[in-house]
Backbone as a chain_set.jsonl record, in Angstrom:
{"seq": "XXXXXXXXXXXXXXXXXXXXXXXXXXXXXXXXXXXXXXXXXXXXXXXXXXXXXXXXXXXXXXXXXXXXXXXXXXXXXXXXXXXXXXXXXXXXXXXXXXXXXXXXXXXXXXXXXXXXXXXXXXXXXXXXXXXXXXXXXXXXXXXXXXXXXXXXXXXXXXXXXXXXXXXXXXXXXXXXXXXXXXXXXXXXXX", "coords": {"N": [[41.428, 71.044, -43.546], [42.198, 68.372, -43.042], [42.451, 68.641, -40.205], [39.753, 69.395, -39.526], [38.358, 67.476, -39.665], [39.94, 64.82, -37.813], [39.311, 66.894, -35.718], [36.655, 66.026, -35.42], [36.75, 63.318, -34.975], [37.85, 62.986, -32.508], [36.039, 63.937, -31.058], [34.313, 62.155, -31.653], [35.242, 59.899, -30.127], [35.584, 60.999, -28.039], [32.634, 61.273, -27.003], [31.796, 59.025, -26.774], [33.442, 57.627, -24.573], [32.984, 59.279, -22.733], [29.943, 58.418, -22.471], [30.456, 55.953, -22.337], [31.733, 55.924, -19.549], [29.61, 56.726, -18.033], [27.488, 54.533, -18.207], [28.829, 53.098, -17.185], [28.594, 53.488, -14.254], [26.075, 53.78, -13.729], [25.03, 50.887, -14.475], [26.957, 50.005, -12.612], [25.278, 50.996, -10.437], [22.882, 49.749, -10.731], [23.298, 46.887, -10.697], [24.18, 47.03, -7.777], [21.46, 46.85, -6.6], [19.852, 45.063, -7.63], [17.91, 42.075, -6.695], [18.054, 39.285, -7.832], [20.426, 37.157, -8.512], [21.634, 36.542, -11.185], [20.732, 38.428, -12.508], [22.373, 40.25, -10.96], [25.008, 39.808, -11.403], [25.294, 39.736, -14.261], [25.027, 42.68, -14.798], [26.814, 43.486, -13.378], [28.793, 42.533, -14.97], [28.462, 43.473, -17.591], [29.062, 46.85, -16.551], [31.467, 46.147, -16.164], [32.897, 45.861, -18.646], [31.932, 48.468, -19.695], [33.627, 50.3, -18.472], [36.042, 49.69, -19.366], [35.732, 49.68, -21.761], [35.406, 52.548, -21.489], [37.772, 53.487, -20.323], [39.858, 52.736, -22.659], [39.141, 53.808, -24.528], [39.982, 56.21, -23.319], [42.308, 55.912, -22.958], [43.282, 55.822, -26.072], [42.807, 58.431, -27.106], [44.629, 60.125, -24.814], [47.234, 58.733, -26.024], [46.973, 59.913, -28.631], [48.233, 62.175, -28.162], [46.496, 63.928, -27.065], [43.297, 65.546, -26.592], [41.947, 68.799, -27.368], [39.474, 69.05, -27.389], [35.987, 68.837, -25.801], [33.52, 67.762, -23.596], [31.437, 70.119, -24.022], [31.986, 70.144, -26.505], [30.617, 68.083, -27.369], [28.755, 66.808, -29.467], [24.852, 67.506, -29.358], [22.98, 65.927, -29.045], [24.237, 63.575, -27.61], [24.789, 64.831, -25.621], [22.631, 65.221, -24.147], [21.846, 62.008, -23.46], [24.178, 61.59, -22.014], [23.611, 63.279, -19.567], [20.736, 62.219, -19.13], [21.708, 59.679, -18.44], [23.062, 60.045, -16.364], [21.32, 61.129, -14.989], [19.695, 58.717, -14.547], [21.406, 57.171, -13.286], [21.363, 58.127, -10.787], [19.139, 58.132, -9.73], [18.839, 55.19, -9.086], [20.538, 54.935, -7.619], [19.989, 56.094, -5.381], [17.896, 54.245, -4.343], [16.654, 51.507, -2.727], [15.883, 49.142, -2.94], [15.771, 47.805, -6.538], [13.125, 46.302, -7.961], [11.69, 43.793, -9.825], [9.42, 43.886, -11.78], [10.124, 46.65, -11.751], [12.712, 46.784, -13.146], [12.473, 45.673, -15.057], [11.141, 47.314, -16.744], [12.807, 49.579, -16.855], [14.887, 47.995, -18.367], [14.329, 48.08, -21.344], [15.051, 50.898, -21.804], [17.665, 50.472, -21.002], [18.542, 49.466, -22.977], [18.146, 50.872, -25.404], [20.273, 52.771, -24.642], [22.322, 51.155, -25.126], [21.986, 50.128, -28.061], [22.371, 52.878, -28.962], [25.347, 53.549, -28.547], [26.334, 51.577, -29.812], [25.219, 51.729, -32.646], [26.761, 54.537, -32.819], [29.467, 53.968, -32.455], [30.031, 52.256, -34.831], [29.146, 54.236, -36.811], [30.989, 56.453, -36.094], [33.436, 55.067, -36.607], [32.942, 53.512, -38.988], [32.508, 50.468, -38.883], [31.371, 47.452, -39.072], [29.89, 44.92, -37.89], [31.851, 41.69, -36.813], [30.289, 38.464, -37.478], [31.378, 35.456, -36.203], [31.457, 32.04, -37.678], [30.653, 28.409, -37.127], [31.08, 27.464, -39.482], [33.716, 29.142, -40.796], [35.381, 28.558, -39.042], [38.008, 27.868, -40.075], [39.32, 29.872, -41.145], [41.144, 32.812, -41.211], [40.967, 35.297, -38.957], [42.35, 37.561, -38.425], [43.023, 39.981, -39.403], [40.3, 41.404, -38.864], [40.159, 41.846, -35.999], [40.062, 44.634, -34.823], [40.265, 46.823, -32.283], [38.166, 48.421, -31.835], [36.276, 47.154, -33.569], [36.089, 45.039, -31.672], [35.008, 46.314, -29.42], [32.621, 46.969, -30.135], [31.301, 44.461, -30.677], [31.321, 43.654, -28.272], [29.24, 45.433, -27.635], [26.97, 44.807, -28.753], [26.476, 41.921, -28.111], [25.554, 43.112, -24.886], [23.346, 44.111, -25.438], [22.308, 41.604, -26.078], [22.155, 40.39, -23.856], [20.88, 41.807, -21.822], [18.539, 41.671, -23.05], [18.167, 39.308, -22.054], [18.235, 39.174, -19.24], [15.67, 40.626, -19.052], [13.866, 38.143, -20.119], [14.978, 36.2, -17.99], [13.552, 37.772, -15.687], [11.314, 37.897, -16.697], [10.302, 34.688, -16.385], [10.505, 34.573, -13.952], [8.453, 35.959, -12.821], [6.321, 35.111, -13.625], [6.008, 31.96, -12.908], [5.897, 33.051, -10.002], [2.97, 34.137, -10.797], [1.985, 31.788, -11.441], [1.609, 30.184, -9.787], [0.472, 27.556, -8.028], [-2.041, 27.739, -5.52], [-2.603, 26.869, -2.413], [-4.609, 26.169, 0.071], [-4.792, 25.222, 3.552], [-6.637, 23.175, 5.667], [-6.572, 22.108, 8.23], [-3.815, 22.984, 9.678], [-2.216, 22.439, 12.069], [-2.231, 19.611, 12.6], [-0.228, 18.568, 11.666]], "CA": [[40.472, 69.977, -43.791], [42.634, 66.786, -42.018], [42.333, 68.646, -38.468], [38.685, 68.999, -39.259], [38.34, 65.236, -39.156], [40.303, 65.152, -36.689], [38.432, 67.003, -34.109], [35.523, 65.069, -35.371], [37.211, 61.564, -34.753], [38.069, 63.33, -31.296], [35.315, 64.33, -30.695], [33.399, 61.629, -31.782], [35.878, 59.321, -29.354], [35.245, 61.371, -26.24], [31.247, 61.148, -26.675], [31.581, 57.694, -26.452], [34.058, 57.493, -23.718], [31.749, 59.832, -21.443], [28.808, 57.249, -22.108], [30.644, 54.743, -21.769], [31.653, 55.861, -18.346], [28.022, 57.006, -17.312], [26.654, 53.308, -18.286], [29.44, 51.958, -15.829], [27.701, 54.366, -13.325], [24.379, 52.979, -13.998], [25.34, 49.087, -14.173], [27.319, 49.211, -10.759], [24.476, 50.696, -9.143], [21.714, 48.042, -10.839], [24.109, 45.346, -9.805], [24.627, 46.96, -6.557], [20.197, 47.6, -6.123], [18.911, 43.968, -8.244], [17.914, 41.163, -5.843], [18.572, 38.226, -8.41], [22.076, 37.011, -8.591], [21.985, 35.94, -11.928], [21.197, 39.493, -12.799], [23.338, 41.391, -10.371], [26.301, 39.214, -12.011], [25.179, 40.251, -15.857], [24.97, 44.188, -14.906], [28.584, 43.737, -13.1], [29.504, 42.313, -16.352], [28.202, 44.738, -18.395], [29.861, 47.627, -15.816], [32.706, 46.232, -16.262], [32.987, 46.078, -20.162], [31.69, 49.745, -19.887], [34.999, 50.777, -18.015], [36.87, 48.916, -20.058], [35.7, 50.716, -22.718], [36.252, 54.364, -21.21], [39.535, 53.433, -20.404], [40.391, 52.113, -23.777], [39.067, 55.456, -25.369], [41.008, 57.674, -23.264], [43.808, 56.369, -24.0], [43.707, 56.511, -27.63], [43.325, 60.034, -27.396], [45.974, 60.428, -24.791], [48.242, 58.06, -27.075], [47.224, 60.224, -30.151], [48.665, 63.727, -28.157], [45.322, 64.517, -26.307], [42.437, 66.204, -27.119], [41.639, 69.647, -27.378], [38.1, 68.86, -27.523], [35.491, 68.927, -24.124], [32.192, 67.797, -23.204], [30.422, 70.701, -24.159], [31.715, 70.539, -27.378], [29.879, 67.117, -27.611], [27.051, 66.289, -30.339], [23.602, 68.101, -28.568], [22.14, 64.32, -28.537], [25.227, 62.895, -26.79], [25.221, 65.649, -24.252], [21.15, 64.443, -23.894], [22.132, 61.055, -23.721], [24.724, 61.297, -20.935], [22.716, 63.861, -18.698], [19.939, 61.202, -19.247], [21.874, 58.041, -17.881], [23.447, 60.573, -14.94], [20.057, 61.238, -14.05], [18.23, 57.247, -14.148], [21.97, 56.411, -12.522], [21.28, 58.951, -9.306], [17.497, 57.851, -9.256], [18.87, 54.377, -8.915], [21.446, 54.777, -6.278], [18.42, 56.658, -4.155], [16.858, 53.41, -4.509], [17.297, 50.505, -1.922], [16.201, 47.541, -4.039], [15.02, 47.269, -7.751], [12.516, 45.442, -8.081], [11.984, 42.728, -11.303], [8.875, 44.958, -12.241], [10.577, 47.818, -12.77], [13.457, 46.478, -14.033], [12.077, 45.248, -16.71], [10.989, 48.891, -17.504], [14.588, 50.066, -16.93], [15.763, 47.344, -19.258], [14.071, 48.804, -22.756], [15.918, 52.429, -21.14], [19.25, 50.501, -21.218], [18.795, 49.025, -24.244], [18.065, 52.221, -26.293], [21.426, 52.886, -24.399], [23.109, 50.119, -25.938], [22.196, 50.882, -29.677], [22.969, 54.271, -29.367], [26.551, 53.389, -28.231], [26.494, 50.288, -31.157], [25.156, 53.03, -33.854], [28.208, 55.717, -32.389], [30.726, 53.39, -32.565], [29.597, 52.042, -35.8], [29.363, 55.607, -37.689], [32.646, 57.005, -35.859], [34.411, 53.808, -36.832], [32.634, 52.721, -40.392], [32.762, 49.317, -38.377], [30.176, 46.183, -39.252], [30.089, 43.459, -36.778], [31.779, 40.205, -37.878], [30.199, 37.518, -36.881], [32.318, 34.081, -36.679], [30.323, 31.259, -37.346], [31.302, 27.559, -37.184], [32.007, 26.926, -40.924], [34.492, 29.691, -40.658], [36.601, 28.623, -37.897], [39.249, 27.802, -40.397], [39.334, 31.004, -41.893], [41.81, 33.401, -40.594], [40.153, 36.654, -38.629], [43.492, 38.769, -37.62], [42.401, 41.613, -40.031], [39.046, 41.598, -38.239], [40.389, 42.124, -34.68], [40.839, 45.584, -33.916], [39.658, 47.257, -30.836], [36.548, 48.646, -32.18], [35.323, 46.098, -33.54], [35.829, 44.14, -30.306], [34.543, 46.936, -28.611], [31.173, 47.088, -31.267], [31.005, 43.373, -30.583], [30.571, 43.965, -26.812], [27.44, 46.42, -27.138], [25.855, 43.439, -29.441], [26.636, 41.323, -26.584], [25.185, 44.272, -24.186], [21.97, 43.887, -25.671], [21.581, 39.979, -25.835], [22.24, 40.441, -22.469], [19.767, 42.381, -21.46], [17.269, 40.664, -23.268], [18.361, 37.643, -21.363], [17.451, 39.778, -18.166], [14.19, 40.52, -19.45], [13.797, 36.514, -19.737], [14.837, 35.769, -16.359], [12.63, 38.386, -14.69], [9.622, 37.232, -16.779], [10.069, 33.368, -15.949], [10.33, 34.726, -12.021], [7.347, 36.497, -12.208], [4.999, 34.216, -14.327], [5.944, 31.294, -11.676], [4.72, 33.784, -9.017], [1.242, 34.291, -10.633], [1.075, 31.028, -12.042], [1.804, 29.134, -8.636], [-0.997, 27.046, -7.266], [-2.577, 28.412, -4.212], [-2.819, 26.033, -0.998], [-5.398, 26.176, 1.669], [-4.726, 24.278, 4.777], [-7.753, 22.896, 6.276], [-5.943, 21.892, 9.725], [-2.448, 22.55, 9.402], [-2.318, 21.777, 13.307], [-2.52, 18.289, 12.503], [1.078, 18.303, 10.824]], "C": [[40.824, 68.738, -42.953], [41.971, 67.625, -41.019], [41.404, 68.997, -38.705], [38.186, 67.817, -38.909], [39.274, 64.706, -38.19], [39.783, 65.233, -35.702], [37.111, 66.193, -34.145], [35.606, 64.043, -35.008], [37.436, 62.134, -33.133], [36.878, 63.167, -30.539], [34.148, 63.419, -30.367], [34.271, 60.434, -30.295], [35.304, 59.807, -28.067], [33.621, 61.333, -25.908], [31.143, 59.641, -26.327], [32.093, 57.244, -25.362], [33.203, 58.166, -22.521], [30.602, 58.564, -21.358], [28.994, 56.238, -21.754], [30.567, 54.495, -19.958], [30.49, 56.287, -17.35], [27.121, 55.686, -17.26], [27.546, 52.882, -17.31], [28.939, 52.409, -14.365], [26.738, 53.692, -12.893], [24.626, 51.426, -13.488], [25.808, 49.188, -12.731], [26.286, 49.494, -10.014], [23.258, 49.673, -9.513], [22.476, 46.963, -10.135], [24.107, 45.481, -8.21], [22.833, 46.648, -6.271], [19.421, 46.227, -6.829], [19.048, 43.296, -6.712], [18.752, 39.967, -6.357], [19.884, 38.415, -8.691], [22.603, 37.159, -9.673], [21.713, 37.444, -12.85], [22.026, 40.418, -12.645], [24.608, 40.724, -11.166], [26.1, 39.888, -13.694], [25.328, 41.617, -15.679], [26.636, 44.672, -14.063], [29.349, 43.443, -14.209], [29.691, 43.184, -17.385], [29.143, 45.979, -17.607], [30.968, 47.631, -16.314], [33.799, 46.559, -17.818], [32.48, 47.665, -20.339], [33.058, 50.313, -19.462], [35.779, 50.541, -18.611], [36.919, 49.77, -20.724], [36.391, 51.934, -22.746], [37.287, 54.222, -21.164], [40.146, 53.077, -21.758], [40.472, 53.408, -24.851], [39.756, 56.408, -24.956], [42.226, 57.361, -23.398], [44.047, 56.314, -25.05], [43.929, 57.803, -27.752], [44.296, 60.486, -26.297], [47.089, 59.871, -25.781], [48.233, 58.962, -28.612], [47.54, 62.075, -29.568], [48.116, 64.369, -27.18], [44.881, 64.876, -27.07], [41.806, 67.762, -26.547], [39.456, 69.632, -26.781], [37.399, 68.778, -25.98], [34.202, 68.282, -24.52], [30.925, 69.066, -23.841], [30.603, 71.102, -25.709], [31.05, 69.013, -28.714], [28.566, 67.305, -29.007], [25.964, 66.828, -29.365], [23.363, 66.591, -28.404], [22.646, 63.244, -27.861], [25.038, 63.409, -25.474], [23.545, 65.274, -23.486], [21.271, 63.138, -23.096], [22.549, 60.484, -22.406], [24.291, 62.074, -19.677], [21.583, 62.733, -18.739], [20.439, 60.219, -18.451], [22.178, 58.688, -17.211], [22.171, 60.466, -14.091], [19.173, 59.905, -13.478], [19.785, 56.728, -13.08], [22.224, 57.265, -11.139], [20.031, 58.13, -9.209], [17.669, 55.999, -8.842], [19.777, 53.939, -7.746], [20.832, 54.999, -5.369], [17.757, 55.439, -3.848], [17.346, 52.258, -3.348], [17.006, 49.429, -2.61], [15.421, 48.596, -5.242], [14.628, 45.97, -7.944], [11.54, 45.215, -9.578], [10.667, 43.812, -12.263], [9.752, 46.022, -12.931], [12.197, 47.868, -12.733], [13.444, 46.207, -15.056], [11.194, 46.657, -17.706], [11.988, 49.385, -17.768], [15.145, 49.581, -18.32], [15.454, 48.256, -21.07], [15.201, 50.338, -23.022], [17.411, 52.151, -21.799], [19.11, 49.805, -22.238], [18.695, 49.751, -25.522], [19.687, 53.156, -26.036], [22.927, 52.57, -25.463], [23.185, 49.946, -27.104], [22.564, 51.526, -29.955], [24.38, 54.178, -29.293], [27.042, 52.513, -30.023], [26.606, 51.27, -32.344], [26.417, 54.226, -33.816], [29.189, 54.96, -32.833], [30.683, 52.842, -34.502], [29.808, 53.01, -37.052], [30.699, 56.095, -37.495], [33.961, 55.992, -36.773], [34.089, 53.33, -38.721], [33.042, 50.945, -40.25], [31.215, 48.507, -38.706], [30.864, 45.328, -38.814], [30.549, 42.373, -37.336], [31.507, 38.785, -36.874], [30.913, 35.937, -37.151], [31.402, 33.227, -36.298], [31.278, 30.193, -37.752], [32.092, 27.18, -38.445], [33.289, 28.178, -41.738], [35.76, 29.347, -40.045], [38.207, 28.53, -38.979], [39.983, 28.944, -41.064], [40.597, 32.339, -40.863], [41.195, 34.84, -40.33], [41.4, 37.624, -38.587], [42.93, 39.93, -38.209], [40.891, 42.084, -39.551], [39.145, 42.157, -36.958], [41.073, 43.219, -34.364], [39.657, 46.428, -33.142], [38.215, 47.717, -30.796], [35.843, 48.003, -32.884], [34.888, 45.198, -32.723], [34.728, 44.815, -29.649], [32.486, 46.585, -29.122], [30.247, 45.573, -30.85], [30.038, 42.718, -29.329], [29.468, 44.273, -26.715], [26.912, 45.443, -28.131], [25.657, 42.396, -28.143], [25.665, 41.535, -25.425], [23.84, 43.58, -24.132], [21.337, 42.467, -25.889], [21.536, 39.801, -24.535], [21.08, 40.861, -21.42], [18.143, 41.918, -21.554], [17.154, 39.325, -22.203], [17.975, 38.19, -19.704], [16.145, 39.669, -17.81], [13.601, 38.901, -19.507], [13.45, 35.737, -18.585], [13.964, 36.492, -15.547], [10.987, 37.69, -15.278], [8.838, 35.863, -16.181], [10.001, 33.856, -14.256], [8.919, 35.184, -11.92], [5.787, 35.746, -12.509], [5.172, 32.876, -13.227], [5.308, 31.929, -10.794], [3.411, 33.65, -9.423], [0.876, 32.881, -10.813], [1.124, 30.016, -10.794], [1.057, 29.055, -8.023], [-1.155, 27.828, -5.909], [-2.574, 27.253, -3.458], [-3.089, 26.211, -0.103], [-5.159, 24.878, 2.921], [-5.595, 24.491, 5.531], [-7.343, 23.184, 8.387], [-4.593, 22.224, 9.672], [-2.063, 22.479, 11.212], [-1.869, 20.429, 13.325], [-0.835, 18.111, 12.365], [1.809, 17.655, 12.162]], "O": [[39.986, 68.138, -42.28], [40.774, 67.361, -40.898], [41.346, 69.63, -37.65], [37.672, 67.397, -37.872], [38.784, 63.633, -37.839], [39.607, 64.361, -34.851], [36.559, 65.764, -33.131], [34.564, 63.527, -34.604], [36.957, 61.266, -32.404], [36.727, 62.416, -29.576], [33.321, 63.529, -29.462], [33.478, 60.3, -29.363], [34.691, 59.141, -27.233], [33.262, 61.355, -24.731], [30.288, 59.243, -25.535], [31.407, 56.361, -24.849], [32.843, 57.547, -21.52], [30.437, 57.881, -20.347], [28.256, 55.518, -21.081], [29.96, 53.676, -19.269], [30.512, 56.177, -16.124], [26.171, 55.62, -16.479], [27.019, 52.194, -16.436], [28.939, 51.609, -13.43], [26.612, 53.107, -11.817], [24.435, 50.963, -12.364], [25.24, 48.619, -11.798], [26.008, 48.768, -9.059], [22.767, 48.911, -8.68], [22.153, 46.342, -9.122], [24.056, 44.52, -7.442], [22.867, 45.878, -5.311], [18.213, 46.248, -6.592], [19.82, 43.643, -5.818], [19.768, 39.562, -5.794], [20.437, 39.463, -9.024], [23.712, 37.687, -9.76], [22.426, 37.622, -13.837], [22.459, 41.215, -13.477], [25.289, 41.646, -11.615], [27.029, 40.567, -14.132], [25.952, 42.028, -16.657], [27.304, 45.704, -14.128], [30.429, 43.989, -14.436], [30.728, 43.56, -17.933], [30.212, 46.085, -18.209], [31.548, 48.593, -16.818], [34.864, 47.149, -17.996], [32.781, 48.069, -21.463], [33.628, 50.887, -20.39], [36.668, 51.384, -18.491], [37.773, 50.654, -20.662], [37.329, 52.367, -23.415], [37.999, 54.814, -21.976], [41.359, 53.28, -21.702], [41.347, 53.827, -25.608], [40.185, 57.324, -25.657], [43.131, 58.092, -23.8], [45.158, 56.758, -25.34], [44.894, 58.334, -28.303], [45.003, 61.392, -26.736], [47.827, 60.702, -26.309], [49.08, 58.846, -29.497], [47.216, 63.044, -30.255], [48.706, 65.173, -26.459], [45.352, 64.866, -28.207], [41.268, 67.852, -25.444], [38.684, 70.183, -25.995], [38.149, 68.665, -25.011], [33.845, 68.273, -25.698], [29.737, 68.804, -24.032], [29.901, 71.941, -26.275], [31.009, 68.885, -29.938], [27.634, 68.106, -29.06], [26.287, 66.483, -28.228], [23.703, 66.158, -27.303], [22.018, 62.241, -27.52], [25.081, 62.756, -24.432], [23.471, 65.091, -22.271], [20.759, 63.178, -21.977], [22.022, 59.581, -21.757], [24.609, 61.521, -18.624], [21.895, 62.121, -17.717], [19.629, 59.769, -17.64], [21.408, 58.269, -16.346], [21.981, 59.959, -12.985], [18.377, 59.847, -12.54], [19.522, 55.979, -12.139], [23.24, 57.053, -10.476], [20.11, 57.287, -8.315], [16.685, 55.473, -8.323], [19.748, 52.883, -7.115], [20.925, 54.265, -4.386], [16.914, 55.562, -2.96], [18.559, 52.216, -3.144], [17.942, 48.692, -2.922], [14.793, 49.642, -5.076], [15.268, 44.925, -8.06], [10.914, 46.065, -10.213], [11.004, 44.404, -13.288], [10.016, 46.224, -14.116], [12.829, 48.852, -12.347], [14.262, 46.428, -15.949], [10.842, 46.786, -18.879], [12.219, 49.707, -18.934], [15.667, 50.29, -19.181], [16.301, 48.865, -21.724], [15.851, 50.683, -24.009], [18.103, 52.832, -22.556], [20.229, 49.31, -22.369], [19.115, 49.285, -26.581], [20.181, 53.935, -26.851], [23.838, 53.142, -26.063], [24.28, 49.606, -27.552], [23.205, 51.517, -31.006], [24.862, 54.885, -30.178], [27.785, 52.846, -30.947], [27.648, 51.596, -32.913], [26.882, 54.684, -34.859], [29.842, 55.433, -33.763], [31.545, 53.302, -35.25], [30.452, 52.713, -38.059], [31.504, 56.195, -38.421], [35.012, 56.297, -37.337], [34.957, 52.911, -39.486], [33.633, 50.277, -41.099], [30.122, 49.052, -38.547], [32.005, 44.953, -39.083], [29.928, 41.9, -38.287], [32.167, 38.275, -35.968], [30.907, 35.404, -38.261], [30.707, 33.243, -35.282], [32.309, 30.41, -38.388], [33.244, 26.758, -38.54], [33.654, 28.11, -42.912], [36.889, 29.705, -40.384], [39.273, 29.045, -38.645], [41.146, 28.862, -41.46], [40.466, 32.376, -39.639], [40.92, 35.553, -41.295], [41.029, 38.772, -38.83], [42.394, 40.802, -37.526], [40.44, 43.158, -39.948], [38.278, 42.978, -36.659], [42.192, 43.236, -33.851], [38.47, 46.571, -33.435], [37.347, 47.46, -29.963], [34.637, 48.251, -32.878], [33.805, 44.615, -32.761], [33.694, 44.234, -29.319], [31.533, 46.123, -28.494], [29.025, 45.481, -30.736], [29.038, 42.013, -29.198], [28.642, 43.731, -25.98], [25.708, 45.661, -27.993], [24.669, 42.29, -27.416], [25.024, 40.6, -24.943], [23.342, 42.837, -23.287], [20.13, 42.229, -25.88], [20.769, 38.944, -24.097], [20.603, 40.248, -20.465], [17.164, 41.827, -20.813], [16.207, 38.655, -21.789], [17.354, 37.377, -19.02], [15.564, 39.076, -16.902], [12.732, 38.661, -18.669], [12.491, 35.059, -18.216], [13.526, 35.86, -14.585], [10.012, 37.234, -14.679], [7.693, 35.705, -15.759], [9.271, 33.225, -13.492], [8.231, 34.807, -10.971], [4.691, 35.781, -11.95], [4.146, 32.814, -12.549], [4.142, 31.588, -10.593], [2.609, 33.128, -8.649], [-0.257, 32.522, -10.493], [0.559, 28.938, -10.983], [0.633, 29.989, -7.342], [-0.235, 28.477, -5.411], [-2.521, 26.321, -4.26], [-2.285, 26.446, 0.799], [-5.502, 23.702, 2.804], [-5.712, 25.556, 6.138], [-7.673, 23.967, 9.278], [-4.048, 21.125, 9.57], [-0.837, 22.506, 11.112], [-1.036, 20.142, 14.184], [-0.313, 17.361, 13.189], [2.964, 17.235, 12.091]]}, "num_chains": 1, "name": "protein.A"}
């Protein structure tokens, strides 16, 4: 019965560690394929907190012995999941720019991403987010701060993030339509 739960905590570890490292996939090439700065900097951010991640997961399970466990003996909706982001993070490396349009289609994509990771970590872990709010500060967190909850904290993060994408591409593009037109009668004259 333990080394059933066990391979499940394994198991459930290495599904997350694959996605993790398939979203760092994804993010470097948006960052590498956005125009805007202020996005390519948020999807290197994100990237990078995705690696983080994977690395953080494999070594728990090297640190706890290794794992017996593989990829194919993944959750069916994990193994979906990460074939899914392999496939939008090839179709995006093919790509020479992304453009704010359909980025902002992408974004909903990676944000169904970013729950699913939140919800994984969440169930594997029996983790709820703690949020620290000002009339706390004096309050002592230490029993709050361990790795998966940091981690959990991140993909909340993830997804304000994203939204905040979605933001910046809308204000770029509503300036475009909404920006006066100007006919020049003579522009000779100048």
């Amino acid at each position: 019965m333990l080394r059933d739960g066990i391979v499940l905590i394994e198991r459930q570890i290495l599904s997350l560690g694959l996605i993790e490292r398939e979203l760092y996939q994804l993010y470097s090439s948006l960052s590498e394929k956005v125009e805007d700065l202020a996005a390519k900097s948020l999807f290197a951010y994100i990237a990078t907190d995705s690696l983080k991640h994977s690395k953080i997961l494999v070594t728990i399970i090297e640190e706890a012995g290794g794992s017996r466990v593989r990829e194919q003996d993944c959750d069916e909706n994990i193994r979906y999941n990460i074939e899914l982001i392999t496939t939008l993070s090839t179709d995006v490396s093919k790509r020479e720019i992304i453009g704010r349009e359909e980025l902002i289609s992408l974004i909903d994509t990676l944000a169904g991403f970013e729950s699913l990771l939140y919800d994984e970590y969440s169930k594997a872990f029996h983790l709820e987010t703690t949020q620290f709010r000002k009339d706390e500060g004096n309050k002592s967190h230490e029993s709050d701060l361990d790795i998966f909850s940091l981690i959990i904290n991140d993909e909340d993060l993830h997804k304000r993030i994203l939204i905040s994408v979605v933001s910046l591409c809308d204000k770029k593009l509503d300036f475009k339509n909404n920006a006066p037109i100007f006919k020049y009668q003579n522009p000779d004259r100048w």
